[in-house]
C-alpha positions in Angstrom: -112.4 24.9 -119.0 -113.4 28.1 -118.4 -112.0 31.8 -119.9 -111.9 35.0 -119.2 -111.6 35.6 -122.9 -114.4 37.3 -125.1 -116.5 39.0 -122.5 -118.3 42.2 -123.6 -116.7 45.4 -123.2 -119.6 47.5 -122.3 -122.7 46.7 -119.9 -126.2 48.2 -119.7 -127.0 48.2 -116.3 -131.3 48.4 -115.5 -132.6 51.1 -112.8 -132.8 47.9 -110.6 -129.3 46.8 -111.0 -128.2 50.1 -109.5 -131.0 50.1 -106.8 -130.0 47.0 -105.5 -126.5 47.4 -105.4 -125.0 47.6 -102.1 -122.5 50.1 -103.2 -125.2 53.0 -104.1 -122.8 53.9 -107.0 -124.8 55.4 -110.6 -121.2 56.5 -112.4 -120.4 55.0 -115.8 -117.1 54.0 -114.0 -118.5 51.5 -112.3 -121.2 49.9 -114.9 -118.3 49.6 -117.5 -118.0 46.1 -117.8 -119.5 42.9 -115.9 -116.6 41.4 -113.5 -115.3 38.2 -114.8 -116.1 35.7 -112.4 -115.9 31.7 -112.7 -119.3 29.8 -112.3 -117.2 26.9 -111.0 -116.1 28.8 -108.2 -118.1 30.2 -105.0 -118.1 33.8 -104.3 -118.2 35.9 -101.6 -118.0 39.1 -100.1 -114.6 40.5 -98.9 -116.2 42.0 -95.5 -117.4 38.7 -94.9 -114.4 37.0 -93.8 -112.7 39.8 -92.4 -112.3 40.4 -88.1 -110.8 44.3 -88.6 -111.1 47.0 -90.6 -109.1 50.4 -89.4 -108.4 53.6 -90.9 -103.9 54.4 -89.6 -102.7 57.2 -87.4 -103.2 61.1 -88.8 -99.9 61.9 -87.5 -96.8 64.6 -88.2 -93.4 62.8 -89.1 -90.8 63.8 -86.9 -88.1 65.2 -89.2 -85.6 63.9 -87.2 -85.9 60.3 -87.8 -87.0 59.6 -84.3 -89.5 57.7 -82.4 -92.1 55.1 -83.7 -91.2 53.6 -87.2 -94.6 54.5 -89.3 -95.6 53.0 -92.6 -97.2 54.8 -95.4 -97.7 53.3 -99.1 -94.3 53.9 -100.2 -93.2 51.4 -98.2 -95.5 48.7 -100.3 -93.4 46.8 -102.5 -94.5 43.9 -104.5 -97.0 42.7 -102.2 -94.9 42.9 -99.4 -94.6 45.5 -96.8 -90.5 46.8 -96.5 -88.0 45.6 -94.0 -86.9 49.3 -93.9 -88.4 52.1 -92.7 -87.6 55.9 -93.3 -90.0 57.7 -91.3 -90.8 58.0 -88.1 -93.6 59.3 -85.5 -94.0 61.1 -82.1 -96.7 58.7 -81.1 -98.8 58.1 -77.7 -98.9 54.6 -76.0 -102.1 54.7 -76.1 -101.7 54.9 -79.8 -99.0 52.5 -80.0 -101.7 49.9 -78.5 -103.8 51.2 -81.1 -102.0 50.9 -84.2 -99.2 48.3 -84.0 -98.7 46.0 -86.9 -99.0 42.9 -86.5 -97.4 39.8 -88.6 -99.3 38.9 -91.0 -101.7 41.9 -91.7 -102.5 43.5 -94.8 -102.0 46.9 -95.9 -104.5 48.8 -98.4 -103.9 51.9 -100.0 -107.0 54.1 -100.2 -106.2 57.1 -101.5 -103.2 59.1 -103.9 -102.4 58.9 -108.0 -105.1 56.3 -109.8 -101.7 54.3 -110.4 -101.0 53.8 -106.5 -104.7 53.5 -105.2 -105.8 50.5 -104.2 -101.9 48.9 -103.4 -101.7 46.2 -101.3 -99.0 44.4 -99.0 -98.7 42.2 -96.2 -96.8 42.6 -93.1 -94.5 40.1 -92.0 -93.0 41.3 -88.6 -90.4 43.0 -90.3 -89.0 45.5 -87.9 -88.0 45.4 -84.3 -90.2 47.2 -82.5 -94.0 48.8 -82.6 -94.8 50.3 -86.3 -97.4 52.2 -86.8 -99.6 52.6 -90.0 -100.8 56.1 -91.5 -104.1 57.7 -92.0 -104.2 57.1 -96.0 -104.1 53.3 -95.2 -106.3 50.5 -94.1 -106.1 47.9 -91.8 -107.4 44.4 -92.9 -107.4 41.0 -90.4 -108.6 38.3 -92.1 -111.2 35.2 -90.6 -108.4 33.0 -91.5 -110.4 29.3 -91.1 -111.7 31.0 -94.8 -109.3 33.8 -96.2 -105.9 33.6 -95.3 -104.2 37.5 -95.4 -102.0 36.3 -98.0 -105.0 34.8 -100.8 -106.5 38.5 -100.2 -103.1 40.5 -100.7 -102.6 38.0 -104.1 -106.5 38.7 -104.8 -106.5 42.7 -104.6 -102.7 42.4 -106.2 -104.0 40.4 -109.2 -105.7 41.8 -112.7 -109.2 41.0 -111.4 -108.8 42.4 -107.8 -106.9 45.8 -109.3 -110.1 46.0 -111.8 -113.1 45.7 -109.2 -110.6 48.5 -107.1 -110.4 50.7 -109.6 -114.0 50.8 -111.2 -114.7 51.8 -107.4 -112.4 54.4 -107.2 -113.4 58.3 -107.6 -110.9 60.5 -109.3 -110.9 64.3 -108.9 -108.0 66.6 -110.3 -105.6 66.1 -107.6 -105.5 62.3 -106.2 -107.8 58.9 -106.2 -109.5 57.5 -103.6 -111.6 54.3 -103.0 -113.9 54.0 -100.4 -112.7 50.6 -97.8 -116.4 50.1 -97.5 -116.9 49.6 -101.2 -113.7 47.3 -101.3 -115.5 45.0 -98.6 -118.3 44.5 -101.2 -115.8 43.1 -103.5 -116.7 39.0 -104.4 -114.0 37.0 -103.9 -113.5 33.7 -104.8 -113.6 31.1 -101.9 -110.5 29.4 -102.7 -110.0 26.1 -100.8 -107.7 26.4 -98.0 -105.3 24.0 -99.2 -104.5 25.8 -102.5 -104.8 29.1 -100.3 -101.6 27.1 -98.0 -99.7 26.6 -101.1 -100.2 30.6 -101.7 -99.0 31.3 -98.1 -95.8 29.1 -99.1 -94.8 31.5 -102.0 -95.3 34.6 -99.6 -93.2 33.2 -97.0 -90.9 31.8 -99.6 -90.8 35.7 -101.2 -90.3 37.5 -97.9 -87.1 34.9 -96.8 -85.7 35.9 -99.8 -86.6 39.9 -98.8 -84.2 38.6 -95.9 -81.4 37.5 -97.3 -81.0 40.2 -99.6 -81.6 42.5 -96.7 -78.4 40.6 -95.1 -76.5 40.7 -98.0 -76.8 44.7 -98.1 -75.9 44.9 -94.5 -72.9 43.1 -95.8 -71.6 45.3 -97.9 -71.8 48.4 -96.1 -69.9 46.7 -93.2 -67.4 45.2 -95.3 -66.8 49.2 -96.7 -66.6 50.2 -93.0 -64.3 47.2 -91.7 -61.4 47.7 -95.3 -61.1 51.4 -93.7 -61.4 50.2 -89.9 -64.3 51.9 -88.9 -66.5 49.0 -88.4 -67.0 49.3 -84.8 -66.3 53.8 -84.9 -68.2 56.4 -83.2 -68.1 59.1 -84.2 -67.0 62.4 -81.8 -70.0 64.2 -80.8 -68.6 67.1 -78.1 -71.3 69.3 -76.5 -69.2 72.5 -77.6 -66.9 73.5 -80.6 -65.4 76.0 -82.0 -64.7 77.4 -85.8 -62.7 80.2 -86.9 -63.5 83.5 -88.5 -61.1 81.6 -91.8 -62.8 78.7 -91.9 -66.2 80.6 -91.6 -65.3 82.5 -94.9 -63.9 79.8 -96.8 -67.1 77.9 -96.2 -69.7 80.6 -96.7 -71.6 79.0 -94.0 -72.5 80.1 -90.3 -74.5 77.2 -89.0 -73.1 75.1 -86.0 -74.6 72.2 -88.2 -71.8 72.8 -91.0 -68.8 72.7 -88.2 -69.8 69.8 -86.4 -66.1 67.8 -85.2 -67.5 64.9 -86.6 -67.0 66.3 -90.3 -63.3 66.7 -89.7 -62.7 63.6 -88.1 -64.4 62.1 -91.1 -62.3 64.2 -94.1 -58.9 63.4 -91.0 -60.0 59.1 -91.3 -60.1 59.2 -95.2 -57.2 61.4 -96.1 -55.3 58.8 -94.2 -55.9 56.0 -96.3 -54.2 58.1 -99.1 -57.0 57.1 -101.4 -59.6 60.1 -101.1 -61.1 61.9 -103.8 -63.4 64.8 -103.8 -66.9 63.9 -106.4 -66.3 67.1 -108.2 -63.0 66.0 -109.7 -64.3 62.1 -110.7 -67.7 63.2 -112.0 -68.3 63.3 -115.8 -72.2 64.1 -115.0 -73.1 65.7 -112.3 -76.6 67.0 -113.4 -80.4 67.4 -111.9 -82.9 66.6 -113.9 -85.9 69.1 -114.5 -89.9 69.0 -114.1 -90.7 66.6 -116.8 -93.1 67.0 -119.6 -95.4 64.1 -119.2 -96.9 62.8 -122.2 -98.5 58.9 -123.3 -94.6 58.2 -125.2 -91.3 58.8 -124.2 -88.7 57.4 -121.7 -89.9 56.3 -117.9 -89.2 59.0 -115.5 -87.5 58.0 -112.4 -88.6 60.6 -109.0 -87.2 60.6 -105.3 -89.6 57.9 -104.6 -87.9 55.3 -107.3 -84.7 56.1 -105.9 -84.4 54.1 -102.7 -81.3 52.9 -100.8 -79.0 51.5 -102.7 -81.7 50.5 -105.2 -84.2 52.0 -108.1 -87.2 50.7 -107.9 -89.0 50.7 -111.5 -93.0 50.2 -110.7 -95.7 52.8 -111.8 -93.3 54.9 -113.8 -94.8 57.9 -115.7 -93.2 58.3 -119.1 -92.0 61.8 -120.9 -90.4 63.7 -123.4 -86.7 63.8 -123.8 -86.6 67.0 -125.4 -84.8 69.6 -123.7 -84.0 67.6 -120.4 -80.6 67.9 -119.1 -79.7 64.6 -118.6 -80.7 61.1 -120.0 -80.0 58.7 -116.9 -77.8 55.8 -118.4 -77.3 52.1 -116.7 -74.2 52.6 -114.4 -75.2 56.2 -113.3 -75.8 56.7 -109.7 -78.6 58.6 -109.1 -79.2 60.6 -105.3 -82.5 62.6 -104.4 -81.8 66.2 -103.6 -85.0 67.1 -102.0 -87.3 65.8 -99.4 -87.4 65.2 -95.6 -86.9 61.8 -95.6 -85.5 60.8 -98.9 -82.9 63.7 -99.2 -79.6 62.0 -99.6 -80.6 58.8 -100.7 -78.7 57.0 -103.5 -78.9 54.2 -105.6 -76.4 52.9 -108.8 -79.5 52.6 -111.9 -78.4 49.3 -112.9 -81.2 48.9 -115.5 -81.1 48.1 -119.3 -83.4 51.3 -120.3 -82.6 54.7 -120.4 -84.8 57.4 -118.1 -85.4 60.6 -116.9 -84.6 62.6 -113.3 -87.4 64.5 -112.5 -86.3 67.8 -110.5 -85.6 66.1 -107.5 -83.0 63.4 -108.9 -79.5 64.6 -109.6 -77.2 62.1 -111.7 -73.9 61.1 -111.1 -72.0 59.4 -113.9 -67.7 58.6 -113.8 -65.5 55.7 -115.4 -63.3 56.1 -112.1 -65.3 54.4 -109.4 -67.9 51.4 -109.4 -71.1 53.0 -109.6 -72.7 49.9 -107.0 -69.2 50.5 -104.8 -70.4 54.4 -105.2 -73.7 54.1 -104.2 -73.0 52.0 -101.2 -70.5 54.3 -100.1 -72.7 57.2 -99.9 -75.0 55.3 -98.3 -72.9 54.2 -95.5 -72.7 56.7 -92.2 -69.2 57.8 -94.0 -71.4 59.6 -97.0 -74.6 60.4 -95.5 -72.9 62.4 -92.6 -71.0 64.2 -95.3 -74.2 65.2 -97.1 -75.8 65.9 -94.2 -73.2 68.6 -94.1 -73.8 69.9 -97.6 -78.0 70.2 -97.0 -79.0 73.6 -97.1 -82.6 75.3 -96.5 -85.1 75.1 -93.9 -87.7 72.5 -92.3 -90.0 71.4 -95.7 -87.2 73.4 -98.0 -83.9 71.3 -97.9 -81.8 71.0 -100.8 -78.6 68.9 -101.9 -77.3 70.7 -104.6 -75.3 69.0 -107.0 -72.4 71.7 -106.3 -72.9 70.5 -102.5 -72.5 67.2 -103.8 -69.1 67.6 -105.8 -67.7 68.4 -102.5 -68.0 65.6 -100.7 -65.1 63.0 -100.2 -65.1 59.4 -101.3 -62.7 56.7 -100.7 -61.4 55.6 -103.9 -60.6 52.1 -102.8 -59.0 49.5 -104.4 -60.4 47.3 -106.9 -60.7 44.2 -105.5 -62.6 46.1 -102.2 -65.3 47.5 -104.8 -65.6 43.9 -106.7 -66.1 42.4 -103.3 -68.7 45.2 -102.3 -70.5 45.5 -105.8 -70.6 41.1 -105.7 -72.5 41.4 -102.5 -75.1 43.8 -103.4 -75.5 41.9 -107.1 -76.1 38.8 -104.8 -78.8 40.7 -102.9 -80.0 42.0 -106.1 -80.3 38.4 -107.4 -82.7 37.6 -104.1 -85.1 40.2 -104.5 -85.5 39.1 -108.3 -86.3 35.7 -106.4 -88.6 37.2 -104.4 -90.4 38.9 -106.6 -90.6 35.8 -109.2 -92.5 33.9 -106.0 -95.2 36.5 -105.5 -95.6 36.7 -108.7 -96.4 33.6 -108.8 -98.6 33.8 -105.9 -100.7 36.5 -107.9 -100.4 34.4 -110.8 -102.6 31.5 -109.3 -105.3 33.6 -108.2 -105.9 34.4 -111.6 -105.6 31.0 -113.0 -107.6 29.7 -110.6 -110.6 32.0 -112.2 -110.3 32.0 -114.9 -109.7 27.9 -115.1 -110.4 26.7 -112.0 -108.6 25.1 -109.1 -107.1 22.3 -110.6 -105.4 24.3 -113.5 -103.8 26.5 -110.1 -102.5 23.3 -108.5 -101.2 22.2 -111.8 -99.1 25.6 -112.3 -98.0 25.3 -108.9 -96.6 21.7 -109.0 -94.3 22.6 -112.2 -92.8 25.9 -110.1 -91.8 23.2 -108.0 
C-alpha cells in the first residue's frame, strides 16, 4: 500500500532540474516540496488530454440585470457551477457563439485572493439560455475517451491538485494569479475510465440534489406569494405618475424611482391582510458591521459574497478580532448586504452553530417576532426586494441600503403555521445541498485515495457509500 505520509518537507532542486522544466519557473515557491505522486499509477500531463483551452469575455455587467447571464468565480460552489445567476452582460452574437457554456465544461479560476485562485467547477446546463464566462476564468474541454470533465474538476478540487495550483501561483500585494499554461503542465493521474464513471455518478448524483433543493426554494417563495394571493400578480407599471409636494417632504426624496405606483400598491396589498409590520418596530438588532481587523484568531467574518439568497455560504472565511465590532452575528440573525451592484439587497437567515462577524457591507437583523428563514424568504420574494429597491440610495458603483432604509420596510407578519410551512421547505432544501455537498465530497475524496493507495482502495471506498 502506498502513503502519502513522511515525504520531506523541503527539496533541493539541481540547475538542471530547473532548466529542464517546462514551466521556466526558479522561485522557492515552486521547488518547496516534491509532488506526491503514486509509482502505481501512470501520469500525465493535464494539456494532454484536453480539446480547449479559452480565456472568458472582458465585459461590463449591465447594472440592470439584463441581457446574457455571465459567470464569474463567485458563482463556483463546491465543485459545481450555480443554478443561479446574478449578473448579466450586453453581449454580441458573435460573442454569444463564442462563449456559451456548454454542459459539462469546467470552470478555472485564474486569478483573485490566494484562497480563491485556482477554484474549479463544472457546468451542468444549469440555466435556460446562452451564459457566458468572464475574462478571470478559463475554459477547459476535456478528451473524454481519457479524462472525463468531472475526474479533472475532483483532481484540481482535491489536496494534491489545490497544492500543484498553488506552488504555481504568483502573489503580488493586491491578488493571485496562476498562469492556465502552467496548470496544463500539471501530471495527473490516468485514472481508469471505469473508476473515472463511478466519479461522474457522484457529480451527477451532487448536482440532482443542487435541483431539488433549487425546487424546494422556488417552493417557498410561491407558497409566501399564494397565502397572500399574489401568486399569479403583476405588478402596476403606468408610463406616468404623479406625487405631491406632502408626500415629497415627508419622504425627503425627489426621485421618480421612490414614487413608483408599484410601492403603494404593494404597502395597499399588505395592510389588507391586517398583519403588516414595519422592520423598525420588530428589530432588536438592526446593526452593520464595520471594516474588520483581520488577524490569524478570532471569529470568521462573513462579507456580501457569503451572503447569498436565502443562504450563507461559509467557505474561505477570513477570521478577526471581536473587539470593538458592533455586532456579533448570532444563529437565527438574518443578515442582508447593503452594498454592491448585484448583491445589494440580498438576504439570508445565518442558520449556523458559530458566531461571526459582518464586515461593512453586512447589516444584521435580529427579532424573537418573526422566523428568521420565514424572514429571509420574505425579503427575498418580489414583495421585499421591490420595497428595498425603494429604500437604495446613491449612484451607479455607490448604492447603499442603510439599515434606517431597512427599518422602513413592511413585512407580512403571517401566521404561524404559514412560516412553519415556509421555513420546513427551505430546511428541506437545506437538507439537499448538505447531500450534495456529502457526494462531491466524496467524489474529491477518491481522487485522493486513489493516490495515495491506489485504485482498488478508491473502488473499495466507493462500494461502502453505496
Amino acid at each position: 500500500m502506498t502513503s502519502a505520509l513522511n515525504e520531506p518537507e523541503v527539496r533541493i532542486a539541481s540547475l538542471n532540474d530547473v532548466l529542464d522544466n517546462k514551466d521556466q519557473r526558479i522561485d522557492s515557491s515552486f521547488w518547496t516540496k516534491e509532488p506526491f505522486r503514486n509509482p502505481d499509477l501512470e501520469y500525465e500531463p493535464i494539456g494532454h488530454h484536453l480539446r480547449l483551452s479559452q480565456y472568458g469575455i472582458s465585459i461590463s455587467m449591465n447594472e440592470d440585470g439584463l441581457g446574457t447571464p455571465i459567470y464569474r468565480m463567485n458563482e463556483i460552489h463546491n465543485m459545481l457551477c450555480d443554478l443561479n445567476v446574478d449578473k448579466c452582460a450586453q453581449v454580441s452574437s458573435k460573442e454569444v457563439e463564442q462563449y456559451t457554456l456548454s454542459p459539462r465544461d469546467v470552470l478555472f479560476n485564474r486569478t483573485n485572493s490566494y484562497e480563491w485562485v485556482g477554484r474549479t467547477g463544472l457546468y451542468m446546463d444549469c440555466l435556460d439560455g446562452d451564459p457566458v464566462f468572464a475574462s478571470y476564468l478559463v475554459r477547459f474541454r476535456t478528451n473524454e475517451d481519457s479524462l472525463l470533465p468531472e475526474t479533472l474538476v475532483a483532481f484540481l478540487n482535491c489536496k494534491y491538485g489545490v497544492a500543484e495550483v498553488k506552488r504555481r501561483s504568483r502573489q503580488s500585494i493586491n491578488q493571485t494569479n496562476v498562469n492556465p499554461e502552467e496548470v496544463k503542465h500539471i501530471l495527473i493521474p490516468l485514472l481508469c475510465m471505469q473508476l473515472q464513471e463511478r466519479i461522474a455518478e457522484l457529480f451527477e448524483r451532487g448536482y440532482r440534489c443542487l435541483e431539488d433543493a433549487n425546487r424546494m426554494m422556488e417552493r417557498a417563495e410561491n407558497q409566501l406569494l399564494a397565502e397572500l394571493g399574489l401568486a399569479n400578480w403583476s405588478p402596476p407599471e403606468p408610463l406616468t405618475f404623479t406625487a405631491s409636494a406632502s408626500q415629497v417632504s415627508i419622504a425627503n426624496r425627489i426621485d421618480a424611482q421612490y414614487f413608483r405606483p408599484l410601492f403603494s400598491e404593494i404597502d395597499n396589498r399588505l395592510r389588507e391582510t391586517g398583519r403588516a409590520v414595519d422592520l423598525g418596530t420588530i428589530l432588536t438588532t438592526n446593526a452593520r458591521g464595520r471594516q474588520p481587523h483581520y488577524s490569524e484568531e478570532g471569529l470568521p467574518v462573513i462579507n456580501s459574497k457569503h451572503v447569498r439568497t436565502n443562504r450563507v455560504l461559509f467557505e474561505n472565511n477570513r477570521s478577526a478580532l471581536e473587539d470593538g465590532s458592533p455586532v456579533v452575528i448570532q444563529r437565527n440573525d438574518v443578515l442582508i448586504n447593503g452594498t454592491g451592484v448585484g448583491t445589494i439587497g440580498r438576504v439570508a437567515p445565518f442558520l449556523h452553530d458559530v458566531d461571526a462577524l459582518p464586515d461593512n457591507h453586512v447589516t444584521v437583523l435580529r427579532t424573537d417576532r418573526v422566523d428568521s428563514v420565514y424572514m429571509s424568504v420574505f425579503l427575498n420574494s418580489p414583495l421585499g426586494q421591490m420595497q428595498i429597491e425603494r429604500h437604495i440610495k446613491g449612484s451607479s458603483g455607490q448604492l447603499e441600503l442603510y439599515p434606517s432604509d431597512i427599518a422602513q420596510v413592511r413585512i407580512w407578519d403571517a401566521p404561524e403555521d404559514v412560516q412553519k410551512s415556509v421555513r420546513d421547505s427551505v430546511m428541506s432544501a437545506f437538507e439537499q445541498e448538505r447531500s450534495s455537498i456529502e457526494l462531491l465530497e466524496a467524489a474529491r475524496r477518491v481522487v485522493e485515495i486513489a493516490i495515495e493507495n491506489g485504485e482498488a482502495a478508491a473502488f473499495a471506498y466507493l462500494d461502502k457509500l453505496g
